[in-house]
C-alpha positions as CSV (number, residue, x, y, z in Angstrom):
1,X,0.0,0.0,0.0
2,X,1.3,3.6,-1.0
3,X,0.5,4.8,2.5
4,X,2.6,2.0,4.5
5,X,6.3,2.6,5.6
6,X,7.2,-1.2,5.5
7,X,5.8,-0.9,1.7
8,X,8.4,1.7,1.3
9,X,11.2,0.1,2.7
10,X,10.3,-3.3,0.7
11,X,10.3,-1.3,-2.6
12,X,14.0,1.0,-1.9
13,X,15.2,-2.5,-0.4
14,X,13.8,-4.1,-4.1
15,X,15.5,-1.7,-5.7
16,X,18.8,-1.4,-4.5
17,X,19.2,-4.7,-4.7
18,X,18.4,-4.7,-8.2
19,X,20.9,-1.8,-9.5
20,X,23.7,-3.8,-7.1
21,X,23.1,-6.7,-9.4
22,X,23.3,-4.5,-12.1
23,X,19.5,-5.5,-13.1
24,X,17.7,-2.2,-14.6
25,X,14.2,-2.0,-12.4
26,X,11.3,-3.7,-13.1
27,X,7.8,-2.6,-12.8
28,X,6.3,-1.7,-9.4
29,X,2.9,-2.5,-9.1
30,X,1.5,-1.3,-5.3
31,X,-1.6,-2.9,-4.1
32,X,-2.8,-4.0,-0.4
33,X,-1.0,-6.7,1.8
34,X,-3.8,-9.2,0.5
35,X,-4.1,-12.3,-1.8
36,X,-6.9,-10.9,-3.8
37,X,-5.0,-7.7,-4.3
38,X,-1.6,-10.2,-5.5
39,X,-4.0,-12.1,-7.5
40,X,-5.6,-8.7,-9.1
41,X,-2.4,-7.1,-9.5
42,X,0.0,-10.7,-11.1
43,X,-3.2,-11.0,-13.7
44,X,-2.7,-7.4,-15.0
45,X,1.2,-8.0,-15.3
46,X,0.9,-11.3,-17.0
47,X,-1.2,-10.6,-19.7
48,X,1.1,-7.7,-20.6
49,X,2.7,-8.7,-24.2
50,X,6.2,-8.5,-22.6
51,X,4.7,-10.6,-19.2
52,X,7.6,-10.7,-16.6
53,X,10.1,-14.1,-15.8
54,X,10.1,-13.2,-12.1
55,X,7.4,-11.5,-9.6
56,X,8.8,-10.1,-6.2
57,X,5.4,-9.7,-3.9
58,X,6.0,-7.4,-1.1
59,X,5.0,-10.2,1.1
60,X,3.8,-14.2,1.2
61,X,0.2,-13.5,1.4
62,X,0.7,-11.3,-1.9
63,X,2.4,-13.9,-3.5
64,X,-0.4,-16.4,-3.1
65,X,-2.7,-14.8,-5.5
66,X,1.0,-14.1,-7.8
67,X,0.8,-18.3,-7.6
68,X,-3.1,-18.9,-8.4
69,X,-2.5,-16.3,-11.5
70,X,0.2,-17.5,-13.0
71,X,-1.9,-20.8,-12.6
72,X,-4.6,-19.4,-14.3
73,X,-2.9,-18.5,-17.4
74,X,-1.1,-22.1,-17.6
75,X,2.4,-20.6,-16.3
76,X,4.9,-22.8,-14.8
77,X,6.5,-22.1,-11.8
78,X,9.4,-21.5,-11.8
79,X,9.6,-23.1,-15.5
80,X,8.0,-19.7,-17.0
81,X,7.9,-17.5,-14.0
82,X,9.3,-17.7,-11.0
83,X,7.7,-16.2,-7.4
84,X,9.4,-14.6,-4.5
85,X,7.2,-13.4,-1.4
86,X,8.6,-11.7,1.6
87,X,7.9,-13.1,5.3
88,X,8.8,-16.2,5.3
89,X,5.2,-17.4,7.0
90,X,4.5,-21.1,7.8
91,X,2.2,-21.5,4.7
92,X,5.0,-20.8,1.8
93,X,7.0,-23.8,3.1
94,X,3.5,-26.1,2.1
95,X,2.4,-24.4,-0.7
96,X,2.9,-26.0,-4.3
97,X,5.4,-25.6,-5.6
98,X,6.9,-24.3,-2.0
99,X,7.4,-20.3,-1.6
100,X,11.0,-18.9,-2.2
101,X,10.9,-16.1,0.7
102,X,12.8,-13.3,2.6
103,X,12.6,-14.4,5.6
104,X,12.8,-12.7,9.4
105,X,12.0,-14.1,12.5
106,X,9.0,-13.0,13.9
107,X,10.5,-14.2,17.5
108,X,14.1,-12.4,17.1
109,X,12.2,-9.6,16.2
110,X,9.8,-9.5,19.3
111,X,13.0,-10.0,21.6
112,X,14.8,-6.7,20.2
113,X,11.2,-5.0,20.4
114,X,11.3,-5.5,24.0
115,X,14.6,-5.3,25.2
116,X,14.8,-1.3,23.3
117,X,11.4,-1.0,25.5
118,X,13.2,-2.3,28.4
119,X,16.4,-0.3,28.0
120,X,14.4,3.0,26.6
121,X,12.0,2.6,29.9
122,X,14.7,2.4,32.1
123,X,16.9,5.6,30.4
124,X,13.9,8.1,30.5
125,X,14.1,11.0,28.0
126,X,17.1,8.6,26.1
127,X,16.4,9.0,22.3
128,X,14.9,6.6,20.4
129,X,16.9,3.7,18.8
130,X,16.5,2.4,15.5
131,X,17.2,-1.5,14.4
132,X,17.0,-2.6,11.2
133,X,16.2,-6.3,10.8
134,X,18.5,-8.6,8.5
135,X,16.7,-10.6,6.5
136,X,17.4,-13.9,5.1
137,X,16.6,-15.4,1.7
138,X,14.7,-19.2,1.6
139,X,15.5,-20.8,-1.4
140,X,12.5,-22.8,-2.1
141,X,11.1,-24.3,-5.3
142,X,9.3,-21.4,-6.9
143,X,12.3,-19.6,-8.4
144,X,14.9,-20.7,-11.0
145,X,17.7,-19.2,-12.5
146,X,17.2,-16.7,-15.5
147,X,19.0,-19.3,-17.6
148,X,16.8,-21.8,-17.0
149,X,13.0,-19.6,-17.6
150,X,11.3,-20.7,-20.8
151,X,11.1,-17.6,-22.7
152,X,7.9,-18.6,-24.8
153,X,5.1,-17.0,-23.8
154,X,1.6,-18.0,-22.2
155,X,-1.8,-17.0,-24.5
């Protein structure tokens, strides 16, 4: 959503990432944290004439309506197109074909919360601190390698 700072971050995140890897920027196509608003927004993309190889959701829950499009038009994944979702939630490890993610644990994530509560409570008037999460990548099975994308595409 264009009004949510963990959007934001996603997207500049997205971004970098791709002008490190020398990649020139793909399209960015905002929509709510939803499945139905992944599934709206992947059925647009993929019936463009020049349909992307690889969808980046800004998290899993996105990605599953990326997965039942990309179903819908007959697409392969990863063979044709492959999926990457951001959260890492239990569902994308049981999903078919299984989620590649970015993961971050939810727990390591509570822990920090409280301990800068904890320290921040204790130091009153002590300015605020800001962490910043390192995420991890899970390989699953719904990406493969550029390489390896068929590059016909679905009617």
């Amino acid at each position: 959503p264009a009004d949510s700072p963990v959007a934001s971050e996603r997207i500049t995140g997205y971004q970098e990432a791709l002008a490190e890897a020398g990649i020139a920027p793909g399209t960015i196509q905002r929509c709510p944290f939803t499945a139905a608003a992944g599934h709206a927004a992947a059925r647009e993309l993929l019936a463009r004439t020049e349909r992307p190889t690889a969808i980046f959701a800004g998290n899993d829950t996105i990605a599953l309506g990326v997965l039942r499009a990309a179903a819908e038009r007959g697409l392969s994944v990863p063979g044709q197109l492959s999926v990457v979702g951001f959260d890492d939630i239990e569902l994308s490890r049981y999903l078919y074909p299984a989620l590649t993610t970015i993961g971050q644990s939810i727990r390591d994530l509570g822990e920090r919360a409280a301990q800068l509560l904890l320290a921040r409570r204790e130091t009153v008037g002590s300015p605020s601190t800001h962490d910043i999460a390192v995420p991890r990548l899970v390989l699953r099975e719904s990406t493969a390698a550029p390489s390896a994308l068929e590059t016909s595409h679905a009617p």
